[in-house]
C-alpha positions, 0 to 999 in steps of 0.5 A: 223279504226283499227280492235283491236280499233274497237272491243274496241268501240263496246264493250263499246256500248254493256255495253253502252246498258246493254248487259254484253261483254267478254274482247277485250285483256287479259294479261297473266302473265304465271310465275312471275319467272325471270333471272334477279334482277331488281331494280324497281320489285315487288319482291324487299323486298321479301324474297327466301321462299315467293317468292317459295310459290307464284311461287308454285301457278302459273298455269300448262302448261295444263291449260295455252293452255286451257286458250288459248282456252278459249278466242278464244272461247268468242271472244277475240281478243288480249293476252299480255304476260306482266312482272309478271316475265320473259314469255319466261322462261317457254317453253310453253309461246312460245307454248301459242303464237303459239296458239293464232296466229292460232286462229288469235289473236293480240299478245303481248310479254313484256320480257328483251330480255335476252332469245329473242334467234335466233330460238324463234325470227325466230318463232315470225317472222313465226308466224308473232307475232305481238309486242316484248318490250325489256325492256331497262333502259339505253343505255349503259351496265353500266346504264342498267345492274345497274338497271337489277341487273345482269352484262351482260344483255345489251349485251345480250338483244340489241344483241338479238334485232340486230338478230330478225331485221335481221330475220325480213328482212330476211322473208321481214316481218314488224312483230314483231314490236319493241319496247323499254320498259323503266322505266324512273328513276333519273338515265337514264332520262337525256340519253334518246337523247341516248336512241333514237339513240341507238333505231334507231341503233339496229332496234327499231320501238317505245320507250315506257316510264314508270314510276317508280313504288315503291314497297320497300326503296331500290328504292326509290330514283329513283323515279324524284322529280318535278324539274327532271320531268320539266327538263324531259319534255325538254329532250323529246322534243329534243328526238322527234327531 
C-alpha cells in the first residue's frame, strides 16, 4: 500500500475511534501574488488596491520555515504548495521545499512553470521533490498564452518542462513527477488529443484535468455547456488511446 495513502486510512480510524489525528498533507499557499494574469483566477474583478491589501497579510519568511517545523513535528506526512498565486515567486518557497524533504515529507509543487528555471529544476531533482504540475491550458502558444494572460508564457513554460526532463535523466532520477495542470474550458477542450501528444513530447508523466471555476463575468463563457461536456467525454476516450 502506498505509505501517503496508508497514513490517510489509519487517520480515518483513529477519528473512527474518537481519538482527534493531525492532518496527513497540508497545502500551502506561500503568496497569492502571481506573474501572470489568468482568465479563470480569482483575482479577475479585483482591483490593484485590494489586491495590495490582501497580499500585505501573507506570512513572513520566518514563519513559513517555522511552519515547516511545525508539521514535521505533529506528523505530517505531505505539503503542497498549490496555486493562491505563483510559489516560486517568493525565494523562500524553495527553501520551504528544502525543509520539508529533510524531514522526509512527500512534496507537491503547483506552478506556471514560467520560473521552473535550470538551477531550481536541478535542486528539485537533488532533493529528489516529488511532483512539479505545470499548469498548461493549451497546446499551442496562441491558446495558452490567451488564457495565461501574458504573450509569451507557453514557451517559456514547456521550455522549462524540456530541462527538468533532461536534468531528471541526467541524475538517472524518476523524480520529480510530471504533470500537466489543465483547466478545460470552451476554448482548448476540443485539442486535448494535442494536449497528450505534446505531453508525451516534452517529458510529461500524467495529464490532470480542471474544471473552470467562475470567479467573475469575464469568464464566463468558458465555462462547457451540457452539450460540450457529452462532446468532451468523446474526446477523452480518443485521449486515452
Amino acid at each position: 500500500m502506498d505509505p501517503l495513502f496508508e497514513a490517510r486510512v489509519n487517520r480515518l480510524v483513529e477519528w473512527a475511534k474518537g481519538n482527534p489525528a493531525p492532518p496527513v498533507s497540508i497545502e500551502l499557499i506561500p503568496t497569492e501574488r502571481c506573474n501572470l494574469n489568468c482568465k479563470s483566477c480569482w483575482r479577475q474583478g479585483w482591483d490593484k488596491e485590494s489586491l495590495e491589501k490582501r497580499y500585505a497579510k501573507e506570512m513572513n519568511d520566518e514563519r513559513l520555515l517555522r511552519l515547516i517545523d511545525e508539521a514535521a513535528e505533529i506528523g505530517v506526512k505531505e505539503i503542497a504548495y498549490v496555486g493562491g498565486g505563483e510559489p516560486l515567486i517568493r525565494d523562500v518557497t524553495i527553501e520551504l521545499m528544502k525543509r520539508q524533504k529533510a524531514y522526509g515529507m512527500e512534496g507537491d509543487l503547483v506552478t506556471n512553470g514560467t520560473l521552473l528555471t535550470k538551477d531550481v529544476a536541478e535542486t528539485l531533482v537533488r532533493i529528489g521533490w516529488d511532483r512539479v504540475k505545470v499548469s498548461i491550458d493549451g497546446p499551442n502558444a496562441e491558446i495558452h498564452d490567451e488564457l495565461r494572460g501574458v504573450k509569451g508564457t507557453f514557451k517559456k513554460a514547456t521550455t522549462n518542462i524540456k530541462n527538468l526532463s533532461k536534468i531528471k535523466k541526467a541524475y538517472k532520477s524518476s523524480k520529480p513527477r510530471i504533470l500537466f495542470n489543465t483547466v478545460v474550458s470552451t476554448i482548448n477542450y476540443k485539442l486535448l488529443p494535442e494536449m497528450v501528444r505534446l505531453a508525451a513530447r516534452i517529458g510529461v508523466d500524467e495529464i490532470l484535468l480542471l474544471p473552470v471555476t467562475i470567479f467573475d463575468e469575464s469568464a464566463k463563457d468558458l465555462k462547457l455547456n451540457p452539450e460540450q461536456t457529452l462532446e468532451l467525454i468523446k474526446i477523452l476516450k480518443n485521449c486515452i488511446k
